[in-house]
C-alpha positions, 0 to 999 in steps of 0.5 A: 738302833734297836728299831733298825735291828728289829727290822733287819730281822724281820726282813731276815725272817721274810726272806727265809719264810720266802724261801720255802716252795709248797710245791716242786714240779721239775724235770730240770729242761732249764738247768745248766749241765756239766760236772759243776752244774750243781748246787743251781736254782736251790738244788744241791749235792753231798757226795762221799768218797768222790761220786758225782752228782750233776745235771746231764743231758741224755737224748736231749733231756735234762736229768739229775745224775748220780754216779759213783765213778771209781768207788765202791759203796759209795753213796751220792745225794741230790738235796732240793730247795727248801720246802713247806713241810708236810703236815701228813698230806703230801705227796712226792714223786720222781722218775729214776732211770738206771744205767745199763750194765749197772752192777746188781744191788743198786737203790736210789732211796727218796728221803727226808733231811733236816739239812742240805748239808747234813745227810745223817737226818736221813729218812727214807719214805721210798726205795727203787731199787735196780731201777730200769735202764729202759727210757720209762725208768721206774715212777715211785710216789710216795705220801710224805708223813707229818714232819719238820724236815724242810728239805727231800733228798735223792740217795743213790748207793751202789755196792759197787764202781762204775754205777749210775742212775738219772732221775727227772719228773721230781714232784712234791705237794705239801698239802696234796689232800686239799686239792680236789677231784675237779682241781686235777681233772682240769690238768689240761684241756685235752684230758678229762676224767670222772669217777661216774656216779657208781664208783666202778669206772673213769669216764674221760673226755679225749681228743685221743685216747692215751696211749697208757694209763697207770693207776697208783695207791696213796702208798706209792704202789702200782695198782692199775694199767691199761688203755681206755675201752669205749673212753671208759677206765675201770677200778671195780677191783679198787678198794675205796680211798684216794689215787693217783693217775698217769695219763700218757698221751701218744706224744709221750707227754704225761698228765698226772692227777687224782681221784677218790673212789668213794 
């Protein structure tokens, strides 16, 4: 019986050791929609004071969506699948569009929870705040700190009724310093790039130059946007460290990726 016990536990503890993704990369195009769409494929929602949290289709994209409906400050939250936690290198990422005509004073907050079901672990990492109704959205990246909390939520509040936000492109990667320059740069076969040998350009390999490129620090902020000039990008006004890129290619595919400038 004991033997028995003991291997029941260990598959127990296979199955939750399973259960945790080191890193998420979902724009949510094979979900289900509709009011009851969520909890679905690890996701889950805590709303309060009846706001609604599902996932909506909007000119034929998937989007998690955060609304308040008829309730004034009200907060909703979008839960992820368990996690690995980060151990100080990840990275997190997402893309939230605001409503048009949302009243002034709403944020959507990209934080830390203990629980998929108890939201006073909360740790904000990042803020938008009145996120942009255009199709673009605001994009906030976010380097995730050395923590125990296997889960990320998405925290929308608004001080007033009748808001409500879209959110897509949710990217998490535990360990993002492991991965290298060449691990990116091989994103895809028609988008390449290198830092050249003095550290003031990004030399790309292009079919077709991209449409727009943006250049981000490893606190999440925009430091750089602009087009290729000769298949050339420069960062001579870049400090030394480590960045992230957009690549938007004129389909309106993006390419995301890293690089040190040295």
């Amino acid at each position: 019986m004991k033997s028995k016990l003991f291997l029941s536990a260990l598959l127990l503890s296979a199955v939750a050791t399973s259960a945790q993704v080191s890193t998420i990369n979902e724009n949510f195009s094979t979900f289900t929609t509709g009011p009851n769409s969520i909890p679905q494929k690890g996701w889950n929602k805590v709303t309060v004071g009846g706001s609604l949290v599902s996932i909506e289709q909007q000119s034929g994209a998937n989007y998690l969506y955060l609304d308040t409906f008829n309730n004034d400050n009200t907060q909703s939250y979008g839960i992820s699948p368990q996690v690995v936690p980060s151990t100080g290198s990840g990275t997190l990422s997402f893309r939230v569009i605001g409503t048009q005509g949302n009243p002034p004073g709403v944020t959507v907050d990209l934080g830390l929870v203990a629980s998929p079901t108890d939201m006073t672990s909360f740790q904000v990492i990042g803020t938008v705040a009145n996120p942009s109704s255009t199709t673009a959205g605001n994009h906030l990246m976010v380097m995730v700190p050395a923590t125990t909390k296997q889960y990320f939520a998405v925290r929308f509040s608004s001080p007033s009724k009748f808001a409500s936000v879209s959110v897509t492109d949710v990217v998490y990667n535990a360990n993002a310093s492991t991965l290298g320059v060449a691990d990116y740069s091989r994103t895809t076969k028609d988008i390449q790039f290198v830092v050249n040998s003095k550290n003031t350009a990004l030399e790309f390999v292009t079919k077709a130059d991209p449409k727009k490129i943006q250049i981000y620090s490893a606190g999440g902020q925009k430091v750089a946007e602009g087009k290729l000039k000769d298949k050339s990008f420069d960062i001579t006004q870049l400090q030394t460290g480590v960045y992230y890129i957009t690549i938007e290619d004129n389909n309106g595919s993006v390419t995301k990726s890293k690089f040190t400038k040295k």
